[in-house]
C-alpha positions in Angstrom: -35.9 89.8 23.3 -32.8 87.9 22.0 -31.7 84.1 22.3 -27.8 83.9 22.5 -25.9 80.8 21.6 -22.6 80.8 20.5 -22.7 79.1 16.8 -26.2 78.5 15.2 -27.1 76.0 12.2 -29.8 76.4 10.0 -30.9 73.1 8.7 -31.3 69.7 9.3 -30.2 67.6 6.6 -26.9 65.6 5.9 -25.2 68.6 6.8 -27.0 70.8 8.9 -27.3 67.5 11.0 -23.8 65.8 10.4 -22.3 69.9 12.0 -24.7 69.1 14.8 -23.5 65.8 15.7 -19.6 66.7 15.2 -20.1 69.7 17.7 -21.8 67.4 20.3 -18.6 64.6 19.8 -16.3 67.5 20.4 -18.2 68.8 23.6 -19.0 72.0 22.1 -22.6 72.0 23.6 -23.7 75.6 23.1 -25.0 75.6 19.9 -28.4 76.0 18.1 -30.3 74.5 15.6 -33.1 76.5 13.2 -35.2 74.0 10.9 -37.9 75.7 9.1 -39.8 71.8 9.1 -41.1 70.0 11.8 -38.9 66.9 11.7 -35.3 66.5 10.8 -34.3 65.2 7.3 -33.6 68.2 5.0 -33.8 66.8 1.1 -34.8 63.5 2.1 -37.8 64.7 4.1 -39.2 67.0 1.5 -39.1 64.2 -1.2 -40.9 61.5 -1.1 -42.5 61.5 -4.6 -43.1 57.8 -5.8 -39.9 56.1 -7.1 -37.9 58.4 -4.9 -34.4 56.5 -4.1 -31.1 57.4 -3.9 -28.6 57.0 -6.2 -25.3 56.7 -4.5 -25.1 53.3 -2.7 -25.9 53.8 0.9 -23.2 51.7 2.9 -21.3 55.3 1.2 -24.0 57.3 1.3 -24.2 57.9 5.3 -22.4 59.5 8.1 -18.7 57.3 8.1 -19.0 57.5 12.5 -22.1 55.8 11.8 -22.7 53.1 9.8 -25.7 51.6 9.1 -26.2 47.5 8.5 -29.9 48.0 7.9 -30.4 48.9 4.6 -32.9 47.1 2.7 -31.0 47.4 -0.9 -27.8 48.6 -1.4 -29.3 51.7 -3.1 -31.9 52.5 -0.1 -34.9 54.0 -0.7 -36.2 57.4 0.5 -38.1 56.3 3.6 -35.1 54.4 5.1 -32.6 57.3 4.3 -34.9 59.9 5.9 -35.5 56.8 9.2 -31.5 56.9 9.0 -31.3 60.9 10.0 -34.1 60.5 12.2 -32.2 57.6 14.0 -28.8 60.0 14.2 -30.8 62.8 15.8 -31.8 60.2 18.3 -28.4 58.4 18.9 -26.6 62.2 19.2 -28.8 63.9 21.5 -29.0 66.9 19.2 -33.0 67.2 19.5 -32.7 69.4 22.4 -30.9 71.9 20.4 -33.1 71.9 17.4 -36.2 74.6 17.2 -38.8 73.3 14.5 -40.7 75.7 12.7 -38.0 78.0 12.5 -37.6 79.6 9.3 -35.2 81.7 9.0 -36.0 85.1 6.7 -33.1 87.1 7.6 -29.6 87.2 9.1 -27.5 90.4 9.4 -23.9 91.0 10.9 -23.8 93.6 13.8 -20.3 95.0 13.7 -19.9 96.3 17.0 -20.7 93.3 18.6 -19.3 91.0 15.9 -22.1 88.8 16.2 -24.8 87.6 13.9 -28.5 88.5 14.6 -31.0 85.8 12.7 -34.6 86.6 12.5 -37.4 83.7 11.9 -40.5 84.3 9.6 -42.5 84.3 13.9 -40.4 87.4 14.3 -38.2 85.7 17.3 -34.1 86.5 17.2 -31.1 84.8 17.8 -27.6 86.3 18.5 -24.7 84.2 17.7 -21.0 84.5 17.3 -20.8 81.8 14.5 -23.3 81.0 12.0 -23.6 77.9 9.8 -25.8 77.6 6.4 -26.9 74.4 6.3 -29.4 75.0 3.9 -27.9 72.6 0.9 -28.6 73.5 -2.7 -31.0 71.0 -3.1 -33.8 72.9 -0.8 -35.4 74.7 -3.2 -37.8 73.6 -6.4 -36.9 75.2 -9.5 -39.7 75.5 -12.6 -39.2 76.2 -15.9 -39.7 79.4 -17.2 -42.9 78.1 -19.5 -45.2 81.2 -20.1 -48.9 80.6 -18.6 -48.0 78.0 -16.4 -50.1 79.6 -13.9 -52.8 79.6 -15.9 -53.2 75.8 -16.0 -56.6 74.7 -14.5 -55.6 71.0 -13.3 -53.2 70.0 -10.4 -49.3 70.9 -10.6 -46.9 69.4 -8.1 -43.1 69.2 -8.0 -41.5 66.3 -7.0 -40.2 67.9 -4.3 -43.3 69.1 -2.9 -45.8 65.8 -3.3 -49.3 65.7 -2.9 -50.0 62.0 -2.0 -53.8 63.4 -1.1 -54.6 63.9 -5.1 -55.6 60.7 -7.1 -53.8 59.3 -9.6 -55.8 56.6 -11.0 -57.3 57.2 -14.5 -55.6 61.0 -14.8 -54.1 62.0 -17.9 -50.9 63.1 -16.7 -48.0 65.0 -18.1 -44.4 64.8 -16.6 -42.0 67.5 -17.4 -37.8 66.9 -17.2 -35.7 63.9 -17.6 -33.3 64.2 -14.7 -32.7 61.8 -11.5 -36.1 62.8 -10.6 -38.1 61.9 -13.6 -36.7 58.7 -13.9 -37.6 57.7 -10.6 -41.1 59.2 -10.7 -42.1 58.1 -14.2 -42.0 53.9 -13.4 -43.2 55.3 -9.7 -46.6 56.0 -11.4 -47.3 54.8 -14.9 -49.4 52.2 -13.8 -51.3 54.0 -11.9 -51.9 56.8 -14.5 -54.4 56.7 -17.1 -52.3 58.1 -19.4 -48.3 59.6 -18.4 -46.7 61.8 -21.0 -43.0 62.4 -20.8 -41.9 65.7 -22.0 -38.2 65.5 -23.3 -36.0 69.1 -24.0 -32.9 66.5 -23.9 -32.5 63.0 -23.3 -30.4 61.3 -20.4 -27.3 58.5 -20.1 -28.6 56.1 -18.3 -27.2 52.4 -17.0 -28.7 49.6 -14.9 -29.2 49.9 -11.4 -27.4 47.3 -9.5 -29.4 47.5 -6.7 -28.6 44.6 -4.4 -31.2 43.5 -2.0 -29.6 42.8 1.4 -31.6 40.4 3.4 -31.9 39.8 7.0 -29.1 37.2 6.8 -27.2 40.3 5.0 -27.8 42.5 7.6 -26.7 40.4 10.8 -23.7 40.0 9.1 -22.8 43.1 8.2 -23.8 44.2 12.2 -21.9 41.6 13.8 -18.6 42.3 11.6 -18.2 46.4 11.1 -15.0 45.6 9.3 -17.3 44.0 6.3 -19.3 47.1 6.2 -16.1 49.5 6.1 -14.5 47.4 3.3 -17.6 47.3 1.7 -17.7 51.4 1.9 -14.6 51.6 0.9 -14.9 49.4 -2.5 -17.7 51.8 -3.2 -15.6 54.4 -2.8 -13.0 53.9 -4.9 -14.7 52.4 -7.7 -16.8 56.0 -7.8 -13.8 58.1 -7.4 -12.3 56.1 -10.0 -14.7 57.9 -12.8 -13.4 61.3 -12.3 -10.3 60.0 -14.0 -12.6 60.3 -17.3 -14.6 63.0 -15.9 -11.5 65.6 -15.2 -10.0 64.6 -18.4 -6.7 62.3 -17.2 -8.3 59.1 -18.9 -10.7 60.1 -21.3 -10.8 56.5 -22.4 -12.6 55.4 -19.5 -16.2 58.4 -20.8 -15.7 56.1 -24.2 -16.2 52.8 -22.3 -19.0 53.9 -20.2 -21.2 55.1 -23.2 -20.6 51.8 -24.6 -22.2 50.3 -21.9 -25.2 53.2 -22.1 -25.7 52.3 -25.4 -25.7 48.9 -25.4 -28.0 48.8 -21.9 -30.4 51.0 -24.6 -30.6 48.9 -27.6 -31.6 45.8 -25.0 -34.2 47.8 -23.4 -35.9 49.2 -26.5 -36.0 47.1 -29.5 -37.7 50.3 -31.7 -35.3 52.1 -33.2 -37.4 55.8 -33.6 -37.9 55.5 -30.1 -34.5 54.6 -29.2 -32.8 57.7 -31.7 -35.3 59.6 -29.3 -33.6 58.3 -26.1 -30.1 58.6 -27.3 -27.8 62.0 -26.3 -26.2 63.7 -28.7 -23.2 64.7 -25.9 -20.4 62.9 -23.6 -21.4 60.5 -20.8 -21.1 62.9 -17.6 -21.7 66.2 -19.2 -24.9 65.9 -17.2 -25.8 63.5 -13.8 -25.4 60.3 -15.0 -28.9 58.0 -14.3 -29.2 54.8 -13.0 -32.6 52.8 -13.9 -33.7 49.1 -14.4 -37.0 50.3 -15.3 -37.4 54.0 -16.8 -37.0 52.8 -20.4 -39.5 49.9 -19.9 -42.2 52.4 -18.1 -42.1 54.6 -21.7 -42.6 52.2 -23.8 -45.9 50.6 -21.8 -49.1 50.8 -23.9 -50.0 54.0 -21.8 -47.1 55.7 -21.9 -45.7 58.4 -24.4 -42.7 60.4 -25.2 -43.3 63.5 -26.5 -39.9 65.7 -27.9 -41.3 68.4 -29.5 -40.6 71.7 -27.3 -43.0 73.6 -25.1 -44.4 76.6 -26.7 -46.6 77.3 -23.4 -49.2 75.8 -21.1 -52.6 76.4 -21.3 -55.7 76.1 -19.2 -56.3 72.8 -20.4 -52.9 71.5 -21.0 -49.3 72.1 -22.8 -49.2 73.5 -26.3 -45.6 72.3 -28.6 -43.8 73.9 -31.0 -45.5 71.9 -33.3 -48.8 73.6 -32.2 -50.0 70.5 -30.7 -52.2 70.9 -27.9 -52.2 68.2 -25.4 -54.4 68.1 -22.3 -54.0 66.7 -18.7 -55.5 66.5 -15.9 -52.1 67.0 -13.9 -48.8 68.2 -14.5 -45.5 66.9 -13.1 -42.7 69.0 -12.9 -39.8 66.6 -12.5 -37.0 69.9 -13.1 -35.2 69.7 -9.8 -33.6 72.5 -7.9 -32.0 76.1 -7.8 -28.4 74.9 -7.5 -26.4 76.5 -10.3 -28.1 79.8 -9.9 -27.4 79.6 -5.8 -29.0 82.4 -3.7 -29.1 83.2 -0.3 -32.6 81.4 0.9 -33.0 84.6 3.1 -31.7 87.9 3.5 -28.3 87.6 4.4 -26.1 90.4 5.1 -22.5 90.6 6.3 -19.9 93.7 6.7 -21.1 97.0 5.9 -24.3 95.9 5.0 -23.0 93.3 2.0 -25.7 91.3 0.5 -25.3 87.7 -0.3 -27.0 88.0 -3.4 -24.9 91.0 -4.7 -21.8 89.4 -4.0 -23.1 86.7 -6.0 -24.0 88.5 -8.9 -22.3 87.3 -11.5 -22.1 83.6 -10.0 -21.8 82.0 -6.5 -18.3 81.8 -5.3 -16.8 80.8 -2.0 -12.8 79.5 -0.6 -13.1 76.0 -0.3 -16.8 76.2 -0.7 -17.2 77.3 2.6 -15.8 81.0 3.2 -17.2 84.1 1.5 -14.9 87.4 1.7 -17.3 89.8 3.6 -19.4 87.5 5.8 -17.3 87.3 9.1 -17.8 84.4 10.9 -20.2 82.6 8.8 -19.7 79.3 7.4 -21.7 77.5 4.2 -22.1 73.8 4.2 -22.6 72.1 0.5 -21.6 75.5 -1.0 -20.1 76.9 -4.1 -18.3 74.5 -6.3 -18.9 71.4 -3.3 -21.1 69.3 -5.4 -20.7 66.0 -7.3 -21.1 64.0 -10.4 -19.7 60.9 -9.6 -19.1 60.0 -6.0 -21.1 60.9 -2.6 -21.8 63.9 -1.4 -21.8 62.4 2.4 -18.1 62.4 2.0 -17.6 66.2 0.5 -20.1 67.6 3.8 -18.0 65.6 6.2 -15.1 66.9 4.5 -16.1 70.2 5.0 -17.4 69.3 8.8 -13.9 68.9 9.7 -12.9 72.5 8.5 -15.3 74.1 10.0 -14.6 72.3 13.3 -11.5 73.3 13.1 -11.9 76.5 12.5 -14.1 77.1 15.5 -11.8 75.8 17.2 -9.1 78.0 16.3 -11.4 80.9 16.6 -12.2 80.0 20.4 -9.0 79.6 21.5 -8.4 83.7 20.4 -10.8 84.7 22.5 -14.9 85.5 22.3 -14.0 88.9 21.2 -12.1 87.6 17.5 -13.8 87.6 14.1 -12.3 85.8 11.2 -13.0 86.4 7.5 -11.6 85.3 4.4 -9.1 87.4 3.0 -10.9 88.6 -0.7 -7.3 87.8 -3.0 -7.3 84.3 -1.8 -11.3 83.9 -2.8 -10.5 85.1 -6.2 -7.6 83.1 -6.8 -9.2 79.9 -5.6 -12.1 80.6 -7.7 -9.9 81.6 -10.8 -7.9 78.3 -10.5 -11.2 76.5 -10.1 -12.5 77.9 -13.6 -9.0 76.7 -15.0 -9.6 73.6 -13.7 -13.4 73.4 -14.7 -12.6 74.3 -18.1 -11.0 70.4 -18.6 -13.3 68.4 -17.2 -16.1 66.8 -19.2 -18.6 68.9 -17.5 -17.3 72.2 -19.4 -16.2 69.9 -23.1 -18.6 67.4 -22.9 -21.3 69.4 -25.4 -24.4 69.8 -22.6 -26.0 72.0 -21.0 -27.1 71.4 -17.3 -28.3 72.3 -14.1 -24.7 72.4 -13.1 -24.2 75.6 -15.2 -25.4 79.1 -14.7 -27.5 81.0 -17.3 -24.3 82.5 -18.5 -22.5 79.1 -18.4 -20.8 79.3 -14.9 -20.1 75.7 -13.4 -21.1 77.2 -9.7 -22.5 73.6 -8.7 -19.7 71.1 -9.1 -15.7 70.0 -7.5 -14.0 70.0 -10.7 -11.1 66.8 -9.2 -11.0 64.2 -6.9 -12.4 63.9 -3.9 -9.8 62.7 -1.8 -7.9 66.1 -3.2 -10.7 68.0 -1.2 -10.5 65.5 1.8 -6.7 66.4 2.4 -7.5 70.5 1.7 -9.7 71.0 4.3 -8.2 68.6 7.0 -7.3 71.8 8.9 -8.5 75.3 9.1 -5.8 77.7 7.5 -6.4 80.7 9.0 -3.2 82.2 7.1 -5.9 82.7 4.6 -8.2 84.7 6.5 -7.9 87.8 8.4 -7.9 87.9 12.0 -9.5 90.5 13.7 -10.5 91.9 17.3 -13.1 93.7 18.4 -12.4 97.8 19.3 -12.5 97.6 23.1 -15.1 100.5 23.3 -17.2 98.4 20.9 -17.8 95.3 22.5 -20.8 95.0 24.7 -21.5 95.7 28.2 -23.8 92.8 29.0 -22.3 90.2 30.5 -20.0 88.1 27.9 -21.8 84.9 26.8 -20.5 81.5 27.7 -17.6 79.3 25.8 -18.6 76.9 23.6 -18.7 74.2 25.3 -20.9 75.4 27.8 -24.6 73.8 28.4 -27.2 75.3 26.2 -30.6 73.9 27.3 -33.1 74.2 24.7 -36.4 75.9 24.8 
């Protein structure tokens, strides 16, 4: 038994979410949604460790069709981000379209029909013409590759994954990574902790948070004038895009200013010098995500707090064992290590022409056109993809970016007729992802003497947009199917069945 729609999403977040609502605006109604949760939300559902908080200012950090004059701070915290989804769902009407506890475990292209068929883990199918991976790369946890961490008798949790059911109070308690995470989490919980251990492979740039509380007063104003709230997002925006001149190499002055700042935000916050060689980087200002904290250095220096720098020979049954042969043991370990986004698989099987897996088209590093096409997956579309990410501005604006292409595309594929299939044509992949590299091999995030999660094993950047993002903005304004190649289906190869309906069809949901 099958379930035809005409495109299908999978995921709920920012993106999954934002393709939802832009297919409703447009009238294209017959269209459904596969979340693997039970509630919309994506990243910011899943985390909800303590501290957790974004760190792109929200009046950017939203949908730009709607704005919201609610937040509490102007860098909003994770429950009223996750509140601000839920609220879109509502406003949009896409509930009706979304099935919950959907996970997907395997999409295949049939040929002859040239639709998609999408299986979930309960075993039910969907046939679409059009499928869209909204699955982001921040969706699944990644661990270090520590030998005998299973062998650990206390708790372990990921910051993704939360247990707010396990005590705190009293625990010794070991916290593992020094990303966006980690310095969210680590003031989240030292006083509750008996005792919090920060374990350091590489220390982080940070600067103060500005992060503006917006009272009531605030809010009504921003509510009653929408104009404030645009000019407001708009200052934001440029004075982020305006670090990727130092990033991208045009003004390398500007890296040298802003590790002035770091520096000098460090020697205020922690007045002993040991500690503060400890907390200092020995590479360029952006090489790695740039932090934001008004209280990570104050939670490491507080009487029960340590920093521990000596590498992580292994973990034990009792605890983690250093290089310096140092056992120290927990109660609970943290892993604060973030997610599988450099080394990007498919989340589920996903084949395409003659049988192509994702995964071995990816073997030697994620690559897509624009972030969004891959040559040998008709009619399938990536959201947050390949080479889509950021290190300096918000990702809100890169997915809406990419919203609009793949709107457009649809589109153009609908007005050729249910029976066309469009795929990216594989010399215009390569070159795009050759003058990527070029480009990549500039910027601060190749130079800059790190290494991150941005990076591959081999030292691919598969994560990040190596420019500006306003460059991307005016690429993928429209949908150039010059690029791709056009094709129809063999008349003796289409179906029988009766043909399914246009897009913008009704497509009640189940």
């Amino acid at each position: 038994m099958y379930t035809d729609t005409e495109v299908l999403i999978i995921g709920t977040g920012f993106a999954g979410l934002g393709m939802s609502i832009r297919l409703m605006q447009e009238g294209l109604t017959n269209f459904t949604v596969l979340e693997q949760a039970g509630e919309v939300g994506g990243t910011w559902r899943d985390n909800h460790y303590p501290g957790v908080a974004c760190d792109v200012p929200s009046h950017l950090y939203s949908y730009s069709f709607e704005q919201n004059p609610r937040w509490s701070r102007l860098f909003a915290p994770q429950r009223e981000i996750f509140d601000y989804l839920k609220h879109c769902a509502d406003k949009y009407g896409v509930r009706p379209h979304i099935h919950f506890h959907s996970e997907v475990v395997k999409a295949v292209f049939d040929e002859r029909r040239g639709q998609w068929e999408v299986t979930t883990q309960a075993g039910k199918v969907y046939r679409a013409r059009v499928l869209i991976s909204g699955s982001g790369g921040l969706s699944r946890p990644s661990f270090p590759e520590i030998p005998g961490r299973e062998r650990f008798a206390g708790k372990t949790v990921h910051t993704a994954r939360w247990d707010h059911d396990y005590p705190l109070a009293g625990k010794r308690v070991a916290v593992i990574g020094t990303g966006a995470s980690a310095i969210q989490v680590v003031p989240g919980i030292v006083d509750k902790v008996g005792h919090l251990s920060l374990f350091q492979r590489t220390p982080a740039w940070v600067l103060p948070k500005p992060n503006i509380r917006m009272d009531d007063k605030q809010q009504k104003r921003l509510a009653k004038n929408p104009w404030l709230q645009r000019a407001i997002r708009n200052g934001i925006y440029w004075f982020l895009e305006s670090r990727a001149l130092g990033f991208t190499g045009h003004m390398p002055g500007m890296q040298a200013k802003t590790e002035v700042q770091a520096r000098k935000f460090l020697a205020q916050q922690v007045k002993d010098p040991v500690l503060r060689a400890k907390l200092t980087p020995n590479y360029k200002v952006g090489c790695k995500r740039m932090l934001i904290s008004n209280s990570y250095y104050a939670a490491l220096q507080k009487p029960n707090a340590s920093l521990v720098t000596s590498g992580i020979r292994e973990i034990t049954e009792r605890g983690i064992v250093t290089q310096d042969g140092v056992e120290h043991e927990f109660d609970a370990i943290v892993f604060a290590t973030g997610f599988q986004a450099a080394e990007a698989v498919a989340p589920f099987e996903l084949r395409g022409r003659n049988g192509l897996d994702l995964n071995e088209a990816w073997r030697d590093g994620a690559e897509a056109y624009k972030g969004t096409a891959v040559a040998g997956f008709p009619n399938f579309f990536l959201l947050v993809g390949p080479n889509t990410g950021l290190g300096h501005n918000s990702m809100v604006f890169m997915i809406e970016s990419q919203l609009q292409y793949v709107l457009d595309g649809l589109k153009q594929l609908r007005a050729r007729g249910s029976d066309s299939v469009v795929e990216v044509k594989p010399d215009v992949q390569q070159k795009y992802n050759r003058d990527l590299a070029e480009r990549m091999s500039k910027t601060v995030w190749a130079t800059g003497g790190c290494v991150s999660w941005y990076q591959t094993k081999s030292g691919k950047n598969t994560t990040l947009w190596p420019g500006f993002t306003f460059e991307y903005r005016l690429r993928t304004r429209k949908f150039d199917l010059e690029n791709y190649e056009l094709r129809k289906l063999e008349p003796r190869s289409r179906p029988r069945e009766k043909a399914q309906p246009e897009l913008q069809a009704p497509h009640p949901a189940e």
